[in-house]
C-alpha positions in Angstrom: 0.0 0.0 0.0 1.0 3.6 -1.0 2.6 5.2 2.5 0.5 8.5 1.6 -3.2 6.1 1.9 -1.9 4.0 4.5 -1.1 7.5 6.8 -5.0 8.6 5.4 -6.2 5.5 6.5 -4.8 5.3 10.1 -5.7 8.9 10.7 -9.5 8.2 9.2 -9.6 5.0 11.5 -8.3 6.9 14.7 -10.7 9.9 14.1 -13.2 7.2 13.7 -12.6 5.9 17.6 -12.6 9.2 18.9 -15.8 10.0 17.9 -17.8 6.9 18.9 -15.7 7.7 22.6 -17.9 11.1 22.5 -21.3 9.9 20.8 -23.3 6.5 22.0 -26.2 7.9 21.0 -28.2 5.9 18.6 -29.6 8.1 16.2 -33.1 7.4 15.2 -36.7 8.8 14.5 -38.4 6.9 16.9 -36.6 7.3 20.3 -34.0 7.4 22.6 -30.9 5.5 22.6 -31.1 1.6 23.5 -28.5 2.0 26.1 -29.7 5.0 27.9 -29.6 4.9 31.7 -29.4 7.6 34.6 -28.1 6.0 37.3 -27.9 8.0 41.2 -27.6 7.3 44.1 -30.9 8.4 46.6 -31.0 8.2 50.2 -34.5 6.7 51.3 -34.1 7.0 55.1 -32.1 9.0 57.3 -34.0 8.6 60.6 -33.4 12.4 61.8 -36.6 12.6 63.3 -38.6 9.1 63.5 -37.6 5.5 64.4 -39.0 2.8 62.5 -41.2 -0.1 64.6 -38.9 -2.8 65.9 -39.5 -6.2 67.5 -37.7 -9.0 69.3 -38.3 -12.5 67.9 -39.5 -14.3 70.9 -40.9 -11.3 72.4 -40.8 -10.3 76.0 -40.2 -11.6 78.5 -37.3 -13.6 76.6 -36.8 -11.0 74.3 -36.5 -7.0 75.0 -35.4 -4.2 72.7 -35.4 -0.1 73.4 -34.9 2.3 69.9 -34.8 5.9 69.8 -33.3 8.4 67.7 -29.7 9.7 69.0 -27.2 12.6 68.0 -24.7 11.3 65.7 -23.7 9.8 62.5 -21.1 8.6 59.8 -18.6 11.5 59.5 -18.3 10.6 55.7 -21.8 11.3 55.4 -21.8 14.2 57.9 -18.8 15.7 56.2 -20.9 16.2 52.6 -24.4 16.5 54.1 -25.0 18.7 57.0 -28.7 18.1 57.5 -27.4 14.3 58.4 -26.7 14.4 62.5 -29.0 11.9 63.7 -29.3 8.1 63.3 -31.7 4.9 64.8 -30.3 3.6 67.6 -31.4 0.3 68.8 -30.3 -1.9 72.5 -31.4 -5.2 72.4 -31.2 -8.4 74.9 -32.5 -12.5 74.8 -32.4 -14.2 77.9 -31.5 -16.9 75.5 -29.0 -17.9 73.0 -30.8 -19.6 70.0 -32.7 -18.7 66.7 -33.3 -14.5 67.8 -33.9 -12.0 65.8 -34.8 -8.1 65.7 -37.5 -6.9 63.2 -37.4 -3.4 61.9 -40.1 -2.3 59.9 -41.3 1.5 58.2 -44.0 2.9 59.9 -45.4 4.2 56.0 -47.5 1.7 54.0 -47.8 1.8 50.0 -51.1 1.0 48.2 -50.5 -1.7 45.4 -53.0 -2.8 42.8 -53.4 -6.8 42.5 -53.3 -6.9 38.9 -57.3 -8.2 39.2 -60.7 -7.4 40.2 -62.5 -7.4 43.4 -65.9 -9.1 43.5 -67.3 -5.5 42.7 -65.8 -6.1 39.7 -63.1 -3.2 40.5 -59.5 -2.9 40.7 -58.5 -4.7 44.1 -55.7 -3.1 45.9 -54.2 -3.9 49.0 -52.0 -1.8 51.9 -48.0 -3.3 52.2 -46.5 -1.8 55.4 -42.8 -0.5 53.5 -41.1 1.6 51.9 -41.2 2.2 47.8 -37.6 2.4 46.2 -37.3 4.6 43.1 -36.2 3.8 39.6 -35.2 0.4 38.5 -32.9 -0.6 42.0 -29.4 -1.7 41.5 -28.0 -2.0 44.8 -29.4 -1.4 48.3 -26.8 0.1 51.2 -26.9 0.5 55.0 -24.6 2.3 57.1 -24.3 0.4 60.7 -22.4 0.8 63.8 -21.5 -2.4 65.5 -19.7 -3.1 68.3 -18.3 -6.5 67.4 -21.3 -8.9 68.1 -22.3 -11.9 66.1 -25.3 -10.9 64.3 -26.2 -10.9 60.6 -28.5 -8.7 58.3 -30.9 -9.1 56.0 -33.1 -6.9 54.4 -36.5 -8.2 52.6 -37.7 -6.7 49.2 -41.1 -7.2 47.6 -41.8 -7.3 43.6 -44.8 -5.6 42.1 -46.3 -9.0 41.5 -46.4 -9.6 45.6 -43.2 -11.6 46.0 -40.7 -11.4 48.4 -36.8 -11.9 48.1 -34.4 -11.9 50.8 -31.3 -9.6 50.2 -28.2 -10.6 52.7 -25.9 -7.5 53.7 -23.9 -9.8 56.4 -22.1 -10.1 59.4 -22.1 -6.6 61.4 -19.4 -8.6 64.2 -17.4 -5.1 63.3 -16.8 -2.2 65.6 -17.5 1.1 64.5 -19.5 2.6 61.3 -19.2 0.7 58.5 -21.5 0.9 54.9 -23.2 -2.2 54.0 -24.0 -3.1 50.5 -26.3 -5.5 48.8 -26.7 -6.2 45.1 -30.1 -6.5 43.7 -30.5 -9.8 41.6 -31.4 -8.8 37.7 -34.3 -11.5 37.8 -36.5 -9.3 40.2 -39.1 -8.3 38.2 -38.8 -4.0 38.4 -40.2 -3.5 35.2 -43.4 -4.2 32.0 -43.1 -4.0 28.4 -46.1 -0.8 28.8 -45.9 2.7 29.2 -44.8 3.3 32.6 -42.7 1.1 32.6 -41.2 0.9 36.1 -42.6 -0.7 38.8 -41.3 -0.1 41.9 -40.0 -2.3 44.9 -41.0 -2.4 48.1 -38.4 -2.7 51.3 -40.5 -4.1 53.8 -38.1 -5.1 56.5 -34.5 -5.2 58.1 -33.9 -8.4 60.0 -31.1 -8.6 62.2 -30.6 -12.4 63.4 -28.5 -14.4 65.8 -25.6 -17.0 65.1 -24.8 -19.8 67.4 -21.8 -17.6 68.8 -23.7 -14.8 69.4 -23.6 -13.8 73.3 -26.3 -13.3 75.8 -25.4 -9.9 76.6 -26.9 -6.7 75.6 -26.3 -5.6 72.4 -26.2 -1.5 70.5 -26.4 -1.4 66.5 -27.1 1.8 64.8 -28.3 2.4 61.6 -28.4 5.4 59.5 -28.8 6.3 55.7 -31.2 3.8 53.7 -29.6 4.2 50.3 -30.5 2.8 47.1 -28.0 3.2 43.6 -30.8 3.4 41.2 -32.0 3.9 37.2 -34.6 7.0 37.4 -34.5 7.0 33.3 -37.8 6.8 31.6 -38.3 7.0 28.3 -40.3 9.5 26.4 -42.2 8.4 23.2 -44.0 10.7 21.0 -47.8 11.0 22.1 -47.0 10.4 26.2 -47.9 13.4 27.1 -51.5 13.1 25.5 -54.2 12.0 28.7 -57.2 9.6 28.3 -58.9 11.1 31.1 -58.2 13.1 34.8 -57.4 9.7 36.2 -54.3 9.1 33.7 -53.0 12.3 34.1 -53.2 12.0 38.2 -51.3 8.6 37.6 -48.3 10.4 35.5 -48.3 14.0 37.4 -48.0 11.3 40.5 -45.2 9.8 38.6 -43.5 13.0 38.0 -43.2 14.7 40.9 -41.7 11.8 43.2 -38.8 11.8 39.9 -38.6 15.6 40.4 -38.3 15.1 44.4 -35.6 12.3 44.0 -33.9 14.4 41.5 -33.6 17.4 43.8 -35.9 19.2 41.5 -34.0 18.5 38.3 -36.8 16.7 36.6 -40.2 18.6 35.0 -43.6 18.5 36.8 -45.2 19.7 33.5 -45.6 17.4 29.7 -42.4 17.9 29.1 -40.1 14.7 30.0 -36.5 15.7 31.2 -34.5 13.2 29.3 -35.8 14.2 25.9 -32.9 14.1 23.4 -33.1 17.5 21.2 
């Protein structure tokens, strides 16, 4: 090959890579790109002000627990966010060793339809005591403060078709504050083929269990900061922001405005969707 055309060549072929490094974007007449995503990470619970219910599993009088909301928290979270000064603090004791456990549940309860009808012939709903996680969830973290006892944790998630998975975080036998992470399986159902298409998971519970080396003494956990590393990204489609009636526009303005609280007030409350390409 002629040195000049092989030089051309190189220089066409490098140009080439460059620009695919600065453009992803699939460019068609029908939508958005195939890969699109907006991933962020969204804190779902700080318990500044309230503590969430919590049980002892046996109850009292073989098992007793005290929670209340105390003055202090992670300085790495402290250190970026100053509103974040309190955490959940829990003391918890069984008079036996043995299968124990602490419950922890949300005080908040979501309303989720059944996917049926009632005997009214009406949409059937029913009340789930939890919390609803945003956006298609890729990861669930905890911040906890242990003080070196043999305990686990779990957390327990609930698809929009009324199932419920068991996430493990681990072993908190650690001392001090320590962030907890749990991956969230890809073959939880968080999503339909329809328009929206996100359908959002329910926490429903920390569990915090025994091991057969765990002591009979008292034992302090804290937890602060229920975050959740998440895909907010829904995709626009030419004709969504037409309504069929008052109900279907209720059902997106609903929609919208929890995206433009999680986004800090980034995303529109209006027709127009925020991740429209121009």
């Amino acid at each position: 090959m002629n040195k000049k055309y092989f030089i051309i060549l190189i220089a066409v072929l490098t140009l080439a890579s460059v620009s695919s490094l600065f453009s992803a974007e699939l460019k068609s007449e029908t939508g958005d790109d195939v890969d699109a995503m907006e991933l962020r990470s969204i804190e779902v619970e700080g318990w500044e002000s309230d503590v969430w219910d919590a049980k002892a599993s046996p109850a009292e009088p073989v098992g007793r627990i005290e929670t209340k909301i105390i003055e202090g928290s992670p300085e790495n979270l402290s250190t970026f966010d100053s509103s974040n000064k309190r955490s959940m603090g829990m003391r918890f004791h069984f008079a036996y060793q043995g299968y124990n456990s602490v419950i922890i549940e949300p005080k908040t309860t979501i309303r989720r339809s059944l996917g049926q009808l009632n005997e009214k012939n009406e949409a059937a709903f029913v009340d789930v005591k939890g919390v609803a996680l945003p956006g298609n969830v890729k990861a669930i973290s905890l911040w906890v403060l242990g003080r070196g006892n043999k305990y686990t944790l779990e957390t327990w998630i609930e698809d929009w078709r009324g199932e419920t998975h068991i996430l493990k975080f681990g072993s908190i036998d650690f001392i001090g504050w320590r962030p907890l992470t749990v991956q969230v399986p890809t073959n939880i159902p968080q999503d339909i083929d329809s328009y929206p298409q996100s359908k959002n998971l329910i926490l429903k519970k920390f569990i915090i269990r025994s091991t057969p080396n765990s002591g009979k003494d008292a034992v302090i956990v804290f937890i602060d900061s229920l975050k959740v590393l998440t895909d907010l990204y829904q995709m626009y489609f030419d004709g969504e922001e037409i309504d069929f009636d008052q109900k279907d526009r209720e059902a997106k303005d609903k929609m919208r405005k929890y995206q433009k609280q999680l986004k800090g007030g980034v995303a529109s409350s209006g027709g127009t969707p925020t991740n429209k390409r121009k």
